[in-house]
N, C-alpha and C positions, 0 to 999 in steps of 0.2 A: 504494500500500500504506500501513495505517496501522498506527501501535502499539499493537495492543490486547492487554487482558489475554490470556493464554493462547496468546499466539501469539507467532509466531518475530519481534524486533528488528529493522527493515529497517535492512541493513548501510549503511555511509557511510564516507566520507573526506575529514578535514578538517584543516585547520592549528590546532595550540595556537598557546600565547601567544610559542613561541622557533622558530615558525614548521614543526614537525616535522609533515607527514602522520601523523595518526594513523585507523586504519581500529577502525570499532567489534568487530570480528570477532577482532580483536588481544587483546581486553580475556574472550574466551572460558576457562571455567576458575576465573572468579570473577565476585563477585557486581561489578556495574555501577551506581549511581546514575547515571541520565544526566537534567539538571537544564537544561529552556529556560525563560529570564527574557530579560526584556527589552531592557535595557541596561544599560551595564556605568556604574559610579558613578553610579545612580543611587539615593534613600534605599529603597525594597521591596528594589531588586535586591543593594545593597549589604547591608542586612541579612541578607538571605536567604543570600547568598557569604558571610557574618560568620560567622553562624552553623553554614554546613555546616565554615566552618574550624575555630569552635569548638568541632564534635562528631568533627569529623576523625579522630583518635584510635579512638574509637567506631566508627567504617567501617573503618579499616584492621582493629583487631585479629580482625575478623571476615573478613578477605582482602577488603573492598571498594572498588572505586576508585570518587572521585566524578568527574565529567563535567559540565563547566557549558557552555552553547550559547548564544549569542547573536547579533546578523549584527553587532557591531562586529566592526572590523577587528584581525588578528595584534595589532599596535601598541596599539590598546584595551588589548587582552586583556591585554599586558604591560605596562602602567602600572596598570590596574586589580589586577594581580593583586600588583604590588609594593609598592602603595600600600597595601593590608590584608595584606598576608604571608597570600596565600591559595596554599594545599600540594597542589592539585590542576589537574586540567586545564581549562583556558579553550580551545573552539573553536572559530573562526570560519566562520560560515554564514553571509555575506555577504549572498548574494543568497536565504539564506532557502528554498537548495530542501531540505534537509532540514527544515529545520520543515515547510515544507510534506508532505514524505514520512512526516512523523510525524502527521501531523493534529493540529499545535498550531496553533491558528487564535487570532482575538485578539478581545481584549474591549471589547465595546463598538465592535467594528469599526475599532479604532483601536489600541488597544496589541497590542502582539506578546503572545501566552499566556504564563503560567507553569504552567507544566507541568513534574512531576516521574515520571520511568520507573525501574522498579527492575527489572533485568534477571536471570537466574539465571545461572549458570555455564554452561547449556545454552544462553544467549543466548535463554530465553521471557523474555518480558514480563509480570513476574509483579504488576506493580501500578501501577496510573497515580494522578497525583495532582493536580487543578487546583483552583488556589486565585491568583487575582491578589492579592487583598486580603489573606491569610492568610501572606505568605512564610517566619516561621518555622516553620509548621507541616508544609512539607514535610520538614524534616528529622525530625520525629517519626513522621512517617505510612513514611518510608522506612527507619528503623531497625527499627522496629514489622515490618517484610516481613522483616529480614534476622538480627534478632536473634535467639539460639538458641533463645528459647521462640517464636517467630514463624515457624522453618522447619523 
């Protein structure tokens, strides 16, 4: 199954950064940013986490949680995420079967995709966003979905 627009988010179960199972089906009820970047401290991927922390604010007051995915490890996740005071979830997909289940495939057959999903409260997939080279731009294309003149 992939994530496409207009269809239903294929659910999953993964550990954040303090090692909790979190299930995406959990997050029903509000809007979802769910955000696969490559690797974690690196300079696109870290921009890009910079930035969804610097619009953070902006997602909540609109009830949205953001979702960041990557296959570093729990550990990554929690040094990356302490090292920039980043206020959201880091997931680890280690071995990559959820990207896989999403149909975030990689560019240039070598980097993991950046790929951003904007999920509804009914958990559709109401917007996909790839862009490897562009990382701040996913936060614009995904507020653009969620903001009140946008839904």
């Amino acid at each position: 199954m992939t994530a496409l627009e207009g269809s239903p988010a294929p659910d999953f179960t993964l550990q954040d950064q303090n090692g909790t199972s979190i299930t995406l089906s959990s997050l029903r009820g509000q809007w979802a940013i769910v955000y696969f970047y490559p690797k974690d401290d690196t300079p696109g991927c870290t921009a890009e986490s910079c930035s969804f922390r610097d619009s953070f604010e902006a997602f909540t007051d609109v009830g949205a949680r953001v979702v960041g995915i990557s296959s570093d490890s729990v550990d990554s996740h929690r040094a990356f995420a302490e090292k920039y005071n980043l206020p959201f979830m880091l997931l680890s997909d280690t071995g990559g079967a959820v990207r896989k289940q999403w149909g975030v495939g990689r560019t240039l057959g070598l980097i993991p995709g950046r790929v951003t999903y904007v999920i509804d409260p009914e958990g559709v997939v109401r917007k996909r966003f790839s862009s490897q080279f562009s990382p701040k731009k996913h936060i614009d294309e995904a507020l653009a979905v969620i903001s009140p003149a946008g839904v």
